[in-house]
Steps between C-alpha positions, in 0.01 A plus 500: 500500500186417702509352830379128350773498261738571776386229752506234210860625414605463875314157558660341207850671497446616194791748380467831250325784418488464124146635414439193299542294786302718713237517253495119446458511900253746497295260271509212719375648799198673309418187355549264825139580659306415189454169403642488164793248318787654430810449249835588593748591279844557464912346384610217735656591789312865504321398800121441425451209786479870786207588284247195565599523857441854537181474312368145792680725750283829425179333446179310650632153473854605726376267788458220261800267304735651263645199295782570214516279213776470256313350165819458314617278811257241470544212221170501265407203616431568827414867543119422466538335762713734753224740402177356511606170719402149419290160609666256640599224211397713220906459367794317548651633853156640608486284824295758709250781406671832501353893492653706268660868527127611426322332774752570743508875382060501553500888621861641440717583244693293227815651321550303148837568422618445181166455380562491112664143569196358562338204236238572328288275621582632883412858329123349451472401871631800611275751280172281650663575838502897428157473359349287728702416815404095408756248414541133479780307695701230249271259490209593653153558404383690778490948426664693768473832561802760623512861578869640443669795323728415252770738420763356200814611392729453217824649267349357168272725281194328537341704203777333275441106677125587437606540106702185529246275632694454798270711731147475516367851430135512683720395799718808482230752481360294841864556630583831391194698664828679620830535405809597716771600318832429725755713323859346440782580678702726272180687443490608898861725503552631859353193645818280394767654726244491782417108415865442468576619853213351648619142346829615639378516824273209606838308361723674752222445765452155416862318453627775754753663252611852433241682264645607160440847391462638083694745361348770338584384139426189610137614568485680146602105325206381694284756387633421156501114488159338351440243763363226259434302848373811685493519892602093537804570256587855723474273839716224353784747369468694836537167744835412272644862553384464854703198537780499342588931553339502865544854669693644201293810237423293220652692107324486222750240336461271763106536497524419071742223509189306682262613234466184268613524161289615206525383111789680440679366762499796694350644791432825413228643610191608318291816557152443686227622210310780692368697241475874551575396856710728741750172599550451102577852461767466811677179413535617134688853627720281718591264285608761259733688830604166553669423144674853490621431814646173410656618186661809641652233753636357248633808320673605837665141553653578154680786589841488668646768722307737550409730817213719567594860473202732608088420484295675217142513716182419332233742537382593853600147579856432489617174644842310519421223247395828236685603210863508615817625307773243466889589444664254336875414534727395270649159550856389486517388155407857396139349256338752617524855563370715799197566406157608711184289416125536625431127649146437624526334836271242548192655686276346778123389363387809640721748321431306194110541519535860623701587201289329272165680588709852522598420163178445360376763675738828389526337123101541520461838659408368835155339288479178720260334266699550245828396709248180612475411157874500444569319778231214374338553896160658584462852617377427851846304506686766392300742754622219805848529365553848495368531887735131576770639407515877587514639175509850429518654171664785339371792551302648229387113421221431741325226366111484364248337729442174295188365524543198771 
């Protein structure tokens, strides 16, 4: 992380060290000193309005105005004008002359957002703007001249609006001298938990409330969750927890009966697509601990009377929640006799995933690419496991160096 990308992160607040986010960062502060347009792009919600600031904030027009414009907010009948301005009686209303966003702007910075909302007619005034810095107020006659930057944003595909007619396409190659790709929340893993308890804490600060904390699993359903509404739909589920569980450690039930409901009627949640990604890798392992552990759960709540007897260790790493032999006794109605069963406890997350990569590993010959492959996880994973959590193989197994 260079020291540029760090000042615009602390400026703006922004939260995460995602490298997509950092590269997307990176990118805006390269381009800020040179005088180029720029296209933003990225879901709603992701957070592409820090970008045109950073990019005014970084650059040679910082002393000058910085003036955000949301296209889609403006009816089509008057967005020529809030842009360009307008003579005084040249419509019905038009009692006074007015400047527009583009006059007032002469020397600084103007952030389109939602850019692909624009008419079509708009889209021809706006492309004479880029090419020339001239434009005509509503009803006047007289050429003016402007000198601003013009970065745009947008969530549509403008390639696809430029096949539909809906977007004019010499305009986007005048936009698009660069992109910024803002990546989506459930692409930026780590960076959720830390949003989530920075949302959790400017609440508590603000309404002067006890700060909620996340339990572990609940961290892991965040992780998990697609976040169709990105970082405005993690704020908005964080302020309700924040208000309504104040000062209590927030479970992953209680964090997924907020998540709205998809097609199914459910809210289960959906798996982040992160191919060959080390976070896909993760939450697929987990999930997989996370179903045995809930079924042998429910095995154990099946069984009646029974009592631990003695602990069968596991490995070099025995723990109480391992194997464990069970006695059972026979109950007064005599339909059943004395009998000794093996019974899996349930096992912590932890023991699951160590067995699980043991596993692999001795049915494989200690070969941790091939034991990756098995496990559906990369080796470099696999390497990070073994190391996590202290495994140590038979002896006569010591695994091959897989390439990492």
């Amino acid at each position: 992380m260079t020291d540029d990308v760090l000042k615009a992160k602390q400026r703006f607040s922004i939260i995460g060290n995602s490298p997509a986010l950092l590269a997307a960062i990176e990118r805006a502060v390269k381009v800020a000193p040179i005088d180029l347009s720029v296209l933003v792009t990225g879901e709603s919600g992701s957070g592409k309005e820090f970008f045109p600031k950073i990019i005014h904030a970084f650059g040679a027009r910082k002393h000058k105005k910085y003036i955000a414009v949301n296209c889609g907010a403006i009816p089509e009948g008057t967005i020529d004008s809030e842009l360009f301005g307008h003579e005084k009686g040249s419509f019905t209303g038009a009692i006074n002359t007015r400047k527009g966003y583009f006059e007032e702007a002469d020397g600084g910075t103007i952030f389109l957002d939602e850019v692909a909302e624009l008419p079509l007619t708009t889209q021809a005034r706006l492309l004479r703007v880029l090419e020339t810095g001239e434009f005509l107020k509503v009803g006047s006659s007289q050429v003016q001249k402007t000198d601003i930057r013009i970065v745009a944003a947008t969530n549509v595909d403008l390639l696809k609006a430029v096949a539909k007619g809906k977007f004019r396409e010499d305009l986007y190659y005048r936009l698009s001298t660069v992109v910024i790709n803002v990546p989506n929340l459930h692409d930026r893993g780590e960076d959720i938990p830390l949003l989530a308890r920075k949302f959790s804490a400017d609440f508590s600060e603000k309404y002067l409330t006890a700060p909620i904390t996340f339990s572990e699993e609940a961290k892991r359903a965040m992780m998990l969750y697609r976040w169709p509404g990105n970082v405005r739909q993690l704020k908005n589920i964080v302020e309700q927890l924040a208000l309504f569980n104040a000062g209590e450690e927030i479970s992953r039930r209680q964090l997924i009966e907020l998540l709205p409901l998809d097609r199914s009627g459910s809210s289960s949640l959906v798996a982040a697509t992160r191919d060959g990604s080390y976070e896909s890798e993760r939450e697929m392992l987990w999930q997989l601990v996370y179903q045995l552990r809930h079924e042998l759960s429910d095995l154990r709540s099946r069984i009646d009377g029974i009592t631990p007897e003695k602990e069968q260790p596991y490995g070099s790493h025995a723990s109480t929640q391992s194997l464990i032999k069970y006695e059972v006794s026979p109950t007064d109605n005599d339909k059943c006799d004395s009998a000794v069963e093996e019974v899996v406890a349930v096992p912590t997350l932890e023991d699951s995933e160590r067995n699980a990569v043991a596993a692999a590993l001795r049915r494989n010959g200690g070969n941790k690419k091939k034991a990756a492959e098995q496990l559906n996880i990369s080796p470099r994973t696999l390497y990070r496991k073994i190391h996590e959590l202290g495994l140590q193989l038979d002896e006569g197994t010591e695994p091959e160096q897989a390439e990492l």
